[in-house]
C-alpha positions, -999 to 999 in steps of 0.1 A, spaced: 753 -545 -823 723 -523 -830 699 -526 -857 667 -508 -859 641 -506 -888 614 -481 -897 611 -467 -858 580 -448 -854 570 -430 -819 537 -413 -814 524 -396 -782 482 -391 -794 488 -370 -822 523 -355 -816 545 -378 -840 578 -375 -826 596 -405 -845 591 -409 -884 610 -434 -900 645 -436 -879 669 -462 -898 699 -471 -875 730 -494 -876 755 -490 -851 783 -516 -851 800 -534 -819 829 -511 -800 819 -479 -819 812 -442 -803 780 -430 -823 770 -390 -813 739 -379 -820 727 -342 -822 699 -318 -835 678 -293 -821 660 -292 -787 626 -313 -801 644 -332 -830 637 -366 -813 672 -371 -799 663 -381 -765 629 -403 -775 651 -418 -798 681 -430 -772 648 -441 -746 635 -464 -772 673 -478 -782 679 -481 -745 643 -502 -742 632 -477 -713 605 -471 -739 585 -487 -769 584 -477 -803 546 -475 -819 536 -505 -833 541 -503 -872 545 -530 -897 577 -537 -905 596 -518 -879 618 -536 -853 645 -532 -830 678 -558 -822 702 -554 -800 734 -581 -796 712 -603 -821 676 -602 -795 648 -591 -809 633 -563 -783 604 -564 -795 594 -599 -791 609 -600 -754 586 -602 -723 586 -574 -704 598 -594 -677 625 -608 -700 630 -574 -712 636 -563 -676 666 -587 -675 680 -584 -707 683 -543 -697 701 -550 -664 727 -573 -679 733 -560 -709 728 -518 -714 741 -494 -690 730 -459 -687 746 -423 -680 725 -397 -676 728 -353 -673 718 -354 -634 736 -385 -623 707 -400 -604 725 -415 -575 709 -421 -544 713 -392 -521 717 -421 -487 740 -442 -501 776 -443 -504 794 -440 -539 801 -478 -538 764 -487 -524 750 -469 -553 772 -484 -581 768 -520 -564 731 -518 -569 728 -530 -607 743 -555 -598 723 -564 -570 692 -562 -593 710 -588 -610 714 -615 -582 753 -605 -581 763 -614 -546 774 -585 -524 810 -599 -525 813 -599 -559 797 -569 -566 819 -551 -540 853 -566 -555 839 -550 -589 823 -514 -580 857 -512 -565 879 -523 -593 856 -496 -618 858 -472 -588 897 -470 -589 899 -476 -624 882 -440 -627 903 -430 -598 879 -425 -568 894 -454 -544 895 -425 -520 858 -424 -522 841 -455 -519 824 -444 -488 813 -411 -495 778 -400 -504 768 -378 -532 769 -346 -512 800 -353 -503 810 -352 -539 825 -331 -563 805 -331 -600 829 -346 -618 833 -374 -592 796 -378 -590 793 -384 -628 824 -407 -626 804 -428 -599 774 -430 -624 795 -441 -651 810 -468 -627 776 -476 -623 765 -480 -652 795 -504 -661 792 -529 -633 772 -556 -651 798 -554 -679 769 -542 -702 771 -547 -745 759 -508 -747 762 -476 -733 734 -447 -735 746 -415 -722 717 -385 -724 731 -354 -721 763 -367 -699 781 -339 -697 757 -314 -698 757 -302 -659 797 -305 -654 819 -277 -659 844 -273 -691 874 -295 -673 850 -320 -659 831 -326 -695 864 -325 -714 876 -354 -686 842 -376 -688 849 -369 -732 881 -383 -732 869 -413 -703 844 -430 -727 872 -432 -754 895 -448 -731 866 -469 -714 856 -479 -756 894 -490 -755 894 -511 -722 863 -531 -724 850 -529 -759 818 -513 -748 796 -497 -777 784 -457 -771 752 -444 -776 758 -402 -771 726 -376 -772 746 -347 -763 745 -305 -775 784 -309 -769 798 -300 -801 833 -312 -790 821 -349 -780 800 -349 -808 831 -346 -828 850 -371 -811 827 -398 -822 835 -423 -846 803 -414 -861 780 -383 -856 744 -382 -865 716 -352 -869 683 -360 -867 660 -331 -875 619 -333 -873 622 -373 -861 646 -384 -886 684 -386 -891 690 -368 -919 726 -382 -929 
């Protein structure tokens, strides 16, 4: 599902990527962890295509068999909306919408009619069991519940790939060890592939695979 080569990242002369080799196959949960400044979250951004690698010779990036690196950032624009979802630490919803509104909008970025993307955001919404909440706004919200409204957000094109930065690390012990046990059971349902930055030893041990990176490499 993922395949990248020899990724390099350089901001001027800070050389935060050296090297990273990374296969990650279709439906698995791969954790990754290291210290604060290891390259964790530089690595997921570039994975995730929010961010490029540095152009080296003979380093590239696929993802469901495209080549990312080849792609138009307009085409590269499209191929993130349909095809990776993200989770994030601060769940980034929109404080003035509702929690259906804000996991309908992906999908509206995609040319999904509203219908369709209603039926959808609802069907994720109770599947995660907050069909009491479809029209409440983010204040209105509990932690947990907000973090279950991102990941319904982040599922609603049916996406290839998960990244999740950090997803648990603002909820409290019950809340994370719910979220924990969601992306197993979500891996299980739909097939999705995980991506996991996280300082959660517990998570990090759930995965089918956990990786340490340390000074811009993984080290095993």
């Amino acid at each position: 599902m993922i395949k990248a080569n020899n990724i390099h990242k350089n901001y001027g002369d800070l050389h935060v990527l050296k090297g990273v080799d990374l296969h990650i196959k279709q439906g698995e949960i791969v954790s990754i962890v290291g210290a604060s400044g290891a390259g964790k979250t530089t690595l997921l951004q570039i994975l995730g295509t929010l961010d490029r690698a540095s152009e080296i010779k003979e380093s590239d990036l696929i993802i469901n068999e495209s080549k990312i690196n080849s792609l138009s950032q307009k085409n590269l624009s499209k191929f993130r909306n349909e095809q990776l979802g993200f989770i994030f630490q601060f769940h980034q919803l929109l404080p003035e919408f509702t929690a259906l509104e804000n996991v309908c909008i992906p999908a509206y970025i995609g040319k999904i009619s509203k219908s369709k993307a209603e039926k959808r955001a609802k069907e994720l919404l109770d599947f995660l069991g907050l069909s009491h909440r479809y029209d409440h706004k983010p204040s209105e919200l509990s932690g947990g519940e907000q973090q279950r409204v991102a990941v319904a957000r982040a599922l609603i094109n049916n996406p290839k790939v998960i990244f999740a930065d950090e997803p648990s690390g603002n909820l409290d012990s019950e809340a994370a060890e719910n979220l924990h046990k969601l992306f197993f059971k979500l891996r299980d349902e739909f097939g999705q592939t995980f991506v996991i930055v996280t300082h959660n030893r517990e998570l990090a041990d759930m995965a089918d695979r956990k990786l340490t990176m340390v000074d811009g490499k993984i080290v095993n």
